[in-house]
C-alpha positions as a Markdown table, in Angstrom:
| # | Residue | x | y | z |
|---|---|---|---|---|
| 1 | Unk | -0.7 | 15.7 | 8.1 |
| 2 | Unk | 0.8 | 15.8 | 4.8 |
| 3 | Unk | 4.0 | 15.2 | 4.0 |
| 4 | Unk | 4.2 | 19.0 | 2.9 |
| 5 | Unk | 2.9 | 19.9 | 6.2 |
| 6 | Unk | 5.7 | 17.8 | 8.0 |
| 7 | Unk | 8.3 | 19.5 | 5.9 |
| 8 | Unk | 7.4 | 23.0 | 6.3 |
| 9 | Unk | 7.9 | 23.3 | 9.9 |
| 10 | Unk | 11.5 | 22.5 | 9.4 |
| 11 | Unk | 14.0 | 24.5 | 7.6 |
| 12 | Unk | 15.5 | 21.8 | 5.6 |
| 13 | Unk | 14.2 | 21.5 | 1.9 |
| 14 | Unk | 17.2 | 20.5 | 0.1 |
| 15 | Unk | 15.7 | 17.4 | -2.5 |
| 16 | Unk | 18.0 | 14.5 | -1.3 |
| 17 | Unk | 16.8 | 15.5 | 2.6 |
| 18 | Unk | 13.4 | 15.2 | 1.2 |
| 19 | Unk | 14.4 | 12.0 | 0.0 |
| 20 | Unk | 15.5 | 10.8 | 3.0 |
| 21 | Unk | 12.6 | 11.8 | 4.5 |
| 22 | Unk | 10.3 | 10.2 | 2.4 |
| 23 | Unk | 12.2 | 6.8 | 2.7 |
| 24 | Unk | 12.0 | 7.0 | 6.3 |
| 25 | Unk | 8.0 | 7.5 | 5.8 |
| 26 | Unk | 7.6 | 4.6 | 3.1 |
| 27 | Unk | 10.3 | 1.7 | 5.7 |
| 28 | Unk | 12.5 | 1.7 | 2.9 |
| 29 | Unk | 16.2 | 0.6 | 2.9 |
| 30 | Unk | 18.1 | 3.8 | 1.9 |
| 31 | Unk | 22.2 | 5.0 | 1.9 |
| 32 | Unk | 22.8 | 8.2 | 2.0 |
| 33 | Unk | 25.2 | 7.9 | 0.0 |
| 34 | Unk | 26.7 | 12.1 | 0.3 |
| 35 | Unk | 24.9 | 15.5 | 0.8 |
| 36 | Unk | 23.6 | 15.3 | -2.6 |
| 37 | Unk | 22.7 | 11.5 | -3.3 |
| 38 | Unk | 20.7 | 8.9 | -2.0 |
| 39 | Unk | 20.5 | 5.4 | -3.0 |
| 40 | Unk | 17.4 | 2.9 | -1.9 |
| 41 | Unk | 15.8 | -0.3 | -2.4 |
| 42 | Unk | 11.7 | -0.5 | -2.9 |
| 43 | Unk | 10.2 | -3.6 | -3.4 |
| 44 | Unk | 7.8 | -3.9 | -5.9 |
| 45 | Unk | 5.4 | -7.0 | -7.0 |
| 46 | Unk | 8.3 | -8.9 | -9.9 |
| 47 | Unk | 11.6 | -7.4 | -8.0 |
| 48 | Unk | 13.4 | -5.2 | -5.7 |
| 49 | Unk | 14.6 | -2.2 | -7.8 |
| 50 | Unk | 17.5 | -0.2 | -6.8 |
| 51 | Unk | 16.5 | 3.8 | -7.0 |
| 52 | Unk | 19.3 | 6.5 | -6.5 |
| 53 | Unk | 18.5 | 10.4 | -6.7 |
| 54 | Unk | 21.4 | 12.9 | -7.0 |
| 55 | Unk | 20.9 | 16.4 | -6.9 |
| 56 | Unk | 23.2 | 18.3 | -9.2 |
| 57 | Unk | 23.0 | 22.3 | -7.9 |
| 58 | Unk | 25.1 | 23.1 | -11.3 |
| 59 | Unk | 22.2 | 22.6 | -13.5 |
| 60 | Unk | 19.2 | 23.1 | -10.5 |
| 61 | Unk | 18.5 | 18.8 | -11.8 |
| 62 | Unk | 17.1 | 16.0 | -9.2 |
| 63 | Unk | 18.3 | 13.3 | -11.1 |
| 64 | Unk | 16.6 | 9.9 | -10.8 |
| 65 | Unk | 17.6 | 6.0 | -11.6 |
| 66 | Unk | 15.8 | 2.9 | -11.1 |
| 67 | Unk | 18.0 | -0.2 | -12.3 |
| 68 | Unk | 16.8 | -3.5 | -12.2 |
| 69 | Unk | 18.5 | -6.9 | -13.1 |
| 70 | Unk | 18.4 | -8.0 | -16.8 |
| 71 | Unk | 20.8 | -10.6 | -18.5 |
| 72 | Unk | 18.9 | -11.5 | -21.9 |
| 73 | Unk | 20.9 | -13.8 | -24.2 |
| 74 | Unk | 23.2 | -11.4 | -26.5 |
| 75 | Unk | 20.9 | -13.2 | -29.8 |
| 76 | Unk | 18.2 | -11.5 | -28.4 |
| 77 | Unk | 19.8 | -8.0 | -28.0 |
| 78 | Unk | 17.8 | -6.6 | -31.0 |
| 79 | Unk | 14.3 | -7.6 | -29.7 |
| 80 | Unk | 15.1 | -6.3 | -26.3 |
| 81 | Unk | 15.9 | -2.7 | -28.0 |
| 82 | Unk | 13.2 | -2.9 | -30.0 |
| 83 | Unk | 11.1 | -3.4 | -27.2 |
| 84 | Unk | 13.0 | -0.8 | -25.4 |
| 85 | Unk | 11.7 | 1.8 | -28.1 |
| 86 | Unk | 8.1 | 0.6 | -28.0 |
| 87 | Unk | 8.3 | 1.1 | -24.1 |
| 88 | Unk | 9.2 | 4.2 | -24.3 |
| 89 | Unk | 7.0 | 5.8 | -26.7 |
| 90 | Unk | 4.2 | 4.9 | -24.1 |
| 91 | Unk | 6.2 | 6.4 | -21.2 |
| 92 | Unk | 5.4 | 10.1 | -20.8 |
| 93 | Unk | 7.6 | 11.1 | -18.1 |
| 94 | Unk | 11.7 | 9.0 | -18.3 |
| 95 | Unk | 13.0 | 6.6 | -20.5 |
| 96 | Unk | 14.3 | 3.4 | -20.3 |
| 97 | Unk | 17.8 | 2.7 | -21.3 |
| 98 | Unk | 20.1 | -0.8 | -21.1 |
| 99 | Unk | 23.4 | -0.8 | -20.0 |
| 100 | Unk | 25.3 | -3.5 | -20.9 |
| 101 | Unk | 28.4 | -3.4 | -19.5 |
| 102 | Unk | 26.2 | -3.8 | -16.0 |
| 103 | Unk | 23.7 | -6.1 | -17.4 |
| 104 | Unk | 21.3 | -3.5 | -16.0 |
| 105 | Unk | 17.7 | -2.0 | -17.2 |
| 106 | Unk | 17.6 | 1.6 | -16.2 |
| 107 | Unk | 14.7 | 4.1 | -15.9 |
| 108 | Unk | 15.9 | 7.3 | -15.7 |
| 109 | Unk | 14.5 | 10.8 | -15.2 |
| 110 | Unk | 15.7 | 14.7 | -14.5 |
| 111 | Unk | 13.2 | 16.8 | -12.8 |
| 112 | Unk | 14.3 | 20.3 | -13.7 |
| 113 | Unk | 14.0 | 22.7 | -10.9 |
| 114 | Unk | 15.9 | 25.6 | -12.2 |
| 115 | Unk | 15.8 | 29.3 | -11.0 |
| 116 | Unk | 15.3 | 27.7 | -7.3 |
| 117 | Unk | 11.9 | 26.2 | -7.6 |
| 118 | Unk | 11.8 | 23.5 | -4.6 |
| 119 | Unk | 10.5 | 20.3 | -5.2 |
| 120 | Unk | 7.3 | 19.4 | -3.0 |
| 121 | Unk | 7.7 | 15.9 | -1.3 |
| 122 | Unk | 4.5 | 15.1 | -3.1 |
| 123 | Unk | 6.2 | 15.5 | -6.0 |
| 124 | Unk | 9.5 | 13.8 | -5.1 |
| 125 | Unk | 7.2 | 11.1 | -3.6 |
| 126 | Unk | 5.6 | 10.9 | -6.9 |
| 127 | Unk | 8.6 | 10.5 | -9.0 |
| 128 | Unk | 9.9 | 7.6 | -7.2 |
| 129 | Unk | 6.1 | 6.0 | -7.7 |
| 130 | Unk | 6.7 | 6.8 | -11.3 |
| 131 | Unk | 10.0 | 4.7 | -11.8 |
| 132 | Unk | 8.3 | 1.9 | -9.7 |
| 133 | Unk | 5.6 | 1.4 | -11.5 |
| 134 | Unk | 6.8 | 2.0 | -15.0 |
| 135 | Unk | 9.6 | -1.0 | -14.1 |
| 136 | Unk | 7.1 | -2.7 | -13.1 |
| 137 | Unk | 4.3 | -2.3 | -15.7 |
| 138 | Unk | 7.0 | -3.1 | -18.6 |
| 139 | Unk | 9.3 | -6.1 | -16.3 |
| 140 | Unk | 7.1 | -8.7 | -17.9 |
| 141 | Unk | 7.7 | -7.4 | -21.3 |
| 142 | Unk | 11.0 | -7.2 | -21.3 |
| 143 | Unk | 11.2 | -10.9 | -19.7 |
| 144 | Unk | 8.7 | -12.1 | -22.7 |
| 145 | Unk | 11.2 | -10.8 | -25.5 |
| 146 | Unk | 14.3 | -12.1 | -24.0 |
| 147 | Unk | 13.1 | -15.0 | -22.8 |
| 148 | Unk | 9.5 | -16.3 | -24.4 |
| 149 | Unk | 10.6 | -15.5 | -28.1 |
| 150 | Unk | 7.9 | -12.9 | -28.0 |
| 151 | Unk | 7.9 | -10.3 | -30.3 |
| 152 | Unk | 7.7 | -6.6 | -29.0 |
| 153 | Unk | 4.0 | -6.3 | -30.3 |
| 154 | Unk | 3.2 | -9.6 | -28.4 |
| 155 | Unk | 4.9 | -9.0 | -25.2 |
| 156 | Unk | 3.9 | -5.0 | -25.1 |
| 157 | Unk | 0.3 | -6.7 | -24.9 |
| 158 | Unk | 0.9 | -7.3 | -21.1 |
| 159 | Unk | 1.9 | -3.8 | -20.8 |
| 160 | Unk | -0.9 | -2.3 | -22.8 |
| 161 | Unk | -3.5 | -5.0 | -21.0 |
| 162 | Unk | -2.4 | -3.4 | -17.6 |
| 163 | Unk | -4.3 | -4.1 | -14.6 |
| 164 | Unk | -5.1 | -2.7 | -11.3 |
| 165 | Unk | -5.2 | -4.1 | -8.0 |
| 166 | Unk | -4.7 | -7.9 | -6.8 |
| 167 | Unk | -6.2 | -10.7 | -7.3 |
């Protein structure tokens, strides 16, 4: 059954029980944190990054952010936004953004549903995926510039070189 089919026997298809939902499916740690937000933790291969969607009725947004870690030495502040940039000229869907105050790398994305469009769970399911993998396709490069003394160029090489599967 698909995780449409699940939901459409029941009545509920507000996003953050979709959420909820879909955290329950995938085992992972979640908070429901109100009616409209959800924080979790999903695991991926370099980290465990810490993902919390908010609905916002007002403007019809899901609003997603995936925050890992990230302490790079304040010298190397320029290289690490450069880098940031690069990243996000190859991201087609969010943007990464630093905030320094938490010493935290954030993805962040707002799936506009307005003039009540639902969001599938595919969809929802999807986005999370998105966040995940994107933090984890660029991790490395952000380590390489604030820790290797890798340029952007160099570092976005492990990006670019991306590969698929284990060994």
């Amino acid at each position: 059954m698909s995780l449409s089919e699940d939901f459409l026997q029941t009545e509920e298809l507000h996003p953050i029980d979709i959420v909820e939902h879909l955290a329950e499916h995938h085992e992972w740690d979640f908070d429901r944190v109100a009616d409209d937000q959800i924080a979790m933790a999903v695991e991926g291969q370099w980290r465990t990054y810490s993902i919390t969607l908010a609905w916002s009725g007002y403007d019809e947004t899901l609003r997603l952010i995936c925050t890992f870690e990230m302490e790079p030495p304040e010298d190397k502040m320029p290289q690490v936004y450069e880098a940031m940039n690069r990243v996000n000229d190859m991201c087609w869907a969010g943007a990464f953004t630093y905030w320094e105050a938490q010493r935290l790398m954030v993805y962040r994305y707002g799936l506009v549903l307005a003039g009540g469009q639902l969001a599938s769970p595919e969809q929802i399911d999807r986005l999370i995926n998105a966040a995940v993998r994107s933090s984890e396709r660029f991790y490395p490069a952000f380590q390489l510039v604030a820790w290797a003394d890798k340029t952007a160029d160099e570092a976005l090489q492990v990006a670019i070189a991306e590969a698929y599967g284990r060994a």
